[in-house]
C-alpha positions in Angstrom: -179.6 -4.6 -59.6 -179.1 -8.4 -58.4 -176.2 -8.8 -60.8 -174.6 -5.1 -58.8 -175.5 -6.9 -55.5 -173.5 -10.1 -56.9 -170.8 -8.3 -57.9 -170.1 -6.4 -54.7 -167.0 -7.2 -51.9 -166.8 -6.8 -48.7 -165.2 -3.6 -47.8 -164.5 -4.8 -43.9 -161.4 -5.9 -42.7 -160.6 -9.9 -43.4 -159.4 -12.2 -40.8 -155.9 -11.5 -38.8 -153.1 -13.8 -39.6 -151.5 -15.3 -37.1 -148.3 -16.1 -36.9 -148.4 -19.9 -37.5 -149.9 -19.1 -41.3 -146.5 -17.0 -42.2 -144.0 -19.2 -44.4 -141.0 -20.2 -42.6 -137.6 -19.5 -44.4 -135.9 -22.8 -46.0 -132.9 -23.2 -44.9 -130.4 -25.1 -47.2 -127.5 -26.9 -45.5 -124.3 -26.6 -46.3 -122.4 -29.7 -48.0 -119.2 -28.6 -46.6 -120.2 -28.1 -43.2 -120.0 -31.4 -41.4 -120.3 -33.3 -37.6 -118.0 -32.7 -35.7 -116.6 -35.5 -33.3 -117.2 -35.7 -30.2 -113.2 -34.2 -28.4 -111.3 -37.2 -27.3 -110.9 -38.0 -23.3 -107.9 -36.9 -22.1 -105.4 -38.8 -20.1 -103.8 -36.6 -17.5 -100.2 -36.1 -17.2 -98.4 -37.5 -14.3 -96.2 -35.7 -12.1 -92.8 -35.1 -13.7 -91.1 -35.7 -10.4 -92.8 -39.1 -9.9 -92.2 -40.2 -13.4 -88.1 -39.4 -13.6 -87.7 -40.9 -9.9 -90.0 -44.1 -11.5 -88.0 -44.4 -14.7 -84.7 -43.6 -12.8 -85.5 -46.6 -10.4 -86.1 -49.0 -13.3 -82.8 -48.2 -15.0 -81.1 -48.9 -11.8 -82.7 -51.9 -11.4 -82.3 -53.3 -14.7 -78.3 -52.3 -14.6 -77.5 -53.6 -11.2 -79.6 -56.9 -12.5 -77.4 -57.2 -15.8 -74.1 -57.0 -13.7 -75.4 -59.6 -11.4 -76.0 -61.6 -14.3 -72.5 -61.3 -15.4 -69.7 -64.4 -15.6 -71.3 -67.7 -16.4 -68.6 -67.8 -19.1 -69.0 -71.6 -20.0 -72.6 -71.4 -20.4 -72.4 -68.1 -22.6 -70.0 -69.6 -24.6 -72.3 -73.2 -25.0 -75.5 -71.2 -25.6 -73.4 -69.4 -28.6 -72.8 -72.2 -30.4 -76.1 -74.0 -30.2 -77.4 -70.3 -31.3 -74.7 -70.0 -34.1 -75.8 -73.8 -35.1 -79.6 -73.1 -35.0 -79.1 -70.2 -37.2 -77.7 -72.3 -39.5 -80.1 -74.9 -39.6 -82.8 -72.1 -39.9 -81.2 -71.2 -43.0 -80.3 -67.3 -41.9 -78.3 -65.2 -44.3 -74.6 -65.1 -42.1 -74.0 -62.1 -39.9 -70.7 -61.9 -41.6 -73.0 -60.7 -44.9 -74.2 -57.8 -43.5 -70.8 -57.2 -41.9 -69.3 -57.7 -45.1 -71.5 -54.3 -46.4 -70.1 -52.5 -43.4 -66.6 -53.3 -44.2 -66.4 -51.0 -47.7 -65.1 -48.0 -45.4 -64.0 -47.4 -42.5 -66.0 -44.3 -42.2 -68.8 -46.2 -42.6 -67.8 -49.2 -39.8 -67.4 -46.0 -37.5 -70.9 -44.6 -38.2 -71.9 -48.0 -37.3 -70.3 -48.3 -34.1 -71.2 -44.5 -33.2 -74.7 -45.8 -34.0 -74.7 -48.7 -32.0 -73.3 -46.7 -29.2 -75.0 -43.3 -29.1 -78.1 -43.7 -30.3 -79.8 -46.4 -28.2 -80.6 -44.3 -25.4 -81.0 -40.9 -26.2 -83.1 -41.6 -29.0 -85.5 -43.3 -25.9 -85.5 -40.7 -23.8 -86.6 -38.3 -26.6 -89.4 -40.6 -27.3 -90.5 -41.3 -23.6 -90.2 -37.4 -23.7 -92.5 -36.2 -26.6 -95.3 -38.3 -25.5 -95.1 -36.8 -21.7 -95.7 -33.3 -23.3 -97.6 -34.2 -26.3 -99.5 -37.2 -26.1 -99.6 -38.3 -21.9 -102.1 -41.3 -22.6 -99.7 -43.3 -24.9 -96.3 -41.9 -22.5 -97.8 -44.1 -19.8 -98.8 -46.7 -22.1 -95.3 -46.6 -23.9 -93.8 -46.8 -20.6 -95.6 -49.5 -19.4 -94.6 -51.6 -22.3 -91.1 -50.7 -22.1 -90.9 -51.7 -18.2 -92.8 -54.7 -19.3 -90.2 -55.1 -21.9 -87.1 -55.2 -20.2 -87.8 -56.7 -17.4 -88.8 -59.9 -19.3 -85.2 -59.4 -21.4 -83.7 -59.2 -17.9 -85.2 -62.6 -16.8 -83.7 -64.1 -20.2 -80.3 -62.1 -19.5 -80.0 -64.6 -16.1 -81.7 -68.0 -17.8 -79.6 -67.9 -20.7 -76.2 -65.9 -21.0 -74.9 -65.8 -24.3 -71.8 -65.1 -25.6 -72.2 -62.1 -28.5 -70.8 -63.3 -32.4 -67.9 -61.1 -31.8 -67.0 -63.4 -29.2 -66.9 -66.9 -31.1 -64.2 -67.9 -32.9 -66.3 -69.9 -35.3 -68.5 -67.2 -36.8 -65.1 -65.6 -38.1 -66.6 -62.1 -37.6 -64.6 -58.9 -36.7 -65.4 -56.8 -33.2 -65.5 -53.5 -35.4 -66.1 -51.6 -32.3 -62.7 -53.1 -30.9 -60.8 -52.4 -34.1 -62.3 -49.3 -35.4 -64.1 -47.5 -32.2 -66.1 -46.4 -30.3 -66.8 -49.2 -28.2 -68.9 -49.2 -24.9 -67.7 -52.2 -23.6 -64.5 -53.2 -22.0 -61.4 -54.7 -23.2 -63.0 -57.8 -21.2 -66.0 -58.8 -20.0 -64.0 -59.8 -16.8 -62.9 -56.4 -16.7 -66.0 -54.8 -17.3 -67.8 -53.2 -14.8 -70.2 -50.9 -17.1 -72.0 -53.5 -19.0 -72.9 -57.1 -19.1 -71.3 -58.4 -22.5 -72.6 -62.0 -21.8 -76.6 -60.7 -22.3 -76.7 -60.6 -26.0 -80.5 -62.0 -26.1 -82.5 -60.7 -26.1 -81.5 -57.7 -28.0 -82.9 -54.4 -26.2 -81.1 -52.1 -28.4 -84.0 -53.7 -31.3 -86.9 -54.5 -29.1 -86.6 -50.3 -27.7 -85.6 -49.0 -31.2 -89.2 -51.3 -32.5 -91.3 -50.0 -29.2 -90.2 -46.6 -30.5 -91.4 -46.8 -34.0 -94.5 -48.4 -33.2 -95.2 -46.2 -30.1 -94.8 -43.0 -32.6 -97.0 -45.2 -35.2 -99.9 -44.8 -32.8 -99.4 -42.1 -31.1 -99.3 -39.7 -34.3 -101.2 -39.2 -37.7 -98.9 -38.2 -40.0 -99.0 -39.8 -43.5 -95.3 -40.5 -42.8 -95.3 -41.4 -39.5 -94.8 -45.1 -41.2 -91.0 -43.8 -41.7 -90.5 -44.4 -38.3 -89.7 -48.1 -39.1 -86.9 -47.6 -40.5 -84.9 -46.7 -36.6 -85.6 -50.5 -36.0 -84.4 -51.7 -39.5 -81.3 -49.5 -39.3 -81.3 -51.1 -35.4 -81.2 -54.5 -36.7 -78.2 -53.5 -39.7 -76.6 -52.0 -37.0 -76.3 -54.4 -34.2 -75.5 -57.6 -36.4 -73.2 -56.0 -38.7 -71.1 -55.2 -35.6 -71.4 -58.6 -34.2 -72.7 -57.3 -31.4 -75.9 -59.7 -32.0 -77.5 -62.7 -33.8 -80.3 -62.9 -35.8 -82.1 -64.6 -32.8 -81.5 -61.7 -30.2 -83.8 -59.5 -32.3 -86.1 -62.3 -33.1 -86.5 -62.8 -29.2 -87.0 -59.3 -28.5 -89.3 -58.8 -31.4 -91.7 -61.5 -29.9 -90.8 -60.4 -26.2 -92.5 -56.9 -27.0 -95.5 -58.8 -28.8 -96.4 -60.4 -25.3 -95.9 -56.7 -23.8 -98.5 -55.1 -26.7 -101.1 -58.1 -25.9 -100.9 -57.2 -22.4 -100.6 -53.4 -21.6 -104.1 -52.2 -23.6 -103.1 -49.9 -26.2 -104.8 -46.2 -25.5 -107.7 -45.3 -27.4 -107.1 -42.1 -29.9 -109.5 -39.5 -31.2 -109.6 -38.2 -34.4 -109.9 -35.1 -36.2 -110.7 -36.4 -39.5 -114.7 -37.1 -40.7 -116.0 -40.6 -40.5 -117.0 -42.4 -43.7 -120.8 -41.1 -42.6 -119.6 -37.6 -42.6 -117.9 -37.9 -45.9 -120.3 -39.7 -47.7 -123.2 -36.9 -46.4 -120.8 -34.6 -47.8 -120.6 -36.1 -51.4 -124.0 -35.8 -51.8 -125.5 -32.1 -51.1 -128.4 -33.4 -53.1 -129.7 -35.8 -51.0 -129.0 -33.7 -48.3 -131.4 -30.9 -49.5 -134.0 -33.7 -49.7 
């Protein structure tokens, strides 16, 4: 009878679970899912009207200032030659070898010029363009720089006129643009009233064709956005081959836009891609799930 008693259960109803005592589901992470960053801030753009009226201005300005700067024949010519000498005490490879490439064809001399002519500009405003519509942060940055740019080459353009190599007898080198066409300048500089043919440095068809590259460099994320480097380098063919320009114009303008780049603070840029945190968390689900 004890052992019945022992071996008896309750038949009553047991305690209620609550709802703290039921089992959460686990829920497992997934490797591939990772942080997103935080959107970057956004520059506003500026008013269109206000920015072609400002950029209008400064071409003006910079024009009207190069034509002021114009005659001064006897010190053009004198900076030339202690240029040309320099150059040559440097050790520089001659313009008249990279003229001498140019000078295979005359198709090719003509592509130079039509270059050296056609491209400078448009390929500037296109750039200045983009950013406006696609990137306003680095346009106004870009801009900046380019302002900052010129008007330190225009400064140079009244210290120091300089007679381009086409000019000076002793460099022995060919005005292709002359000879073969198209030429932007004027039979003379006396007769010129376009262009300033005595502000050869520095060299503002390389220091804008260098702005552009980089400005593209930083402003985009393409893998071959690098490629852009090569408008400069075919800048730099371009303008000495022609004897348009020494060695030293684009050496001044490529240290001109240095100054500009330490000054103007380049714009910060967000982006898309994972950080080497993100990455690494997601190379290693198992750790993760720890």
């Amino acid at each position: 009878m004890a052992a019945g008693i022992r071996g008896t259960r309750p038949t009553g109803p047991g305690p209620t679970a609550t709802p703290t005592d039921t089992p959460r589901p686990t829920v497992i992470p997934n490797p591939t899912d990772t942080p997103k960053p935080p959107p970057a801030s956004r520059t506003a753009r500026p008013p269109l009207l206000r920015e072609l009226l400002l950029v209008t201005a400064l071409f003006v300005v910079y024009k009207f200032g190069r034509l002021f700067a114009n005659g001064h024949e006897l010190r053009a010519f004198h900076n030339a030659d202690r240029i040309w000498d320099a150059e040559r005490w440097a050790h520089l490879p001659g313009e008249g070898s990279v003229q001498a490439l140019l000078m295979h064809g005359e198709p090719l001399v003509r592509a130079a010029n039509t270059y050296y002519a056609a491209v400078h500009f448009p390929t500037t405003i296109a750039f200045l363009a983009w950013l406006y519509w696609r990137r306003p942060e680095h346009y106004v940055w870009s801009r900046r720089v380019l302002a900052l740019l010129t008007a330190a080459a225009l400064a140079l353009h009244l210290l120091m006129p300089l007679a381009p190599p086409r000019m000076l007898d002793a460099t022995g080198l060919v005005d292709t643009a002359r000879v073969y066409g198209p030429s932007v300048y004027g039979a003379t500089p006396a007769t010129d009233s376009m262009a300033n043919q005595f502000a050869a440095m520095p060299s503002l068809h390389f220091g804008w064709a260098l702005m552009v590259a980089i400005g593209l460099i930083v402003a985009t994320r393409a893998r071959w956005r690098w490629l852009w480097l090569l408008h400069p380098a075919l800048t730099l063919l371009v303008i000495v081959g022609t004897a348009n320009h020494y060695w030293f114009d684009a050496l001044a303008a490529a240290a001109l836009l240095g100054v500009a780049l330490a000054v103007v603070r380049t714009p910060r840029t967000g982006s898309a891609s994972p950080g080497p945190l993100h990455r690494a968390a997601a190379a290693r689900p198992a750790e993760v799930l720890r």
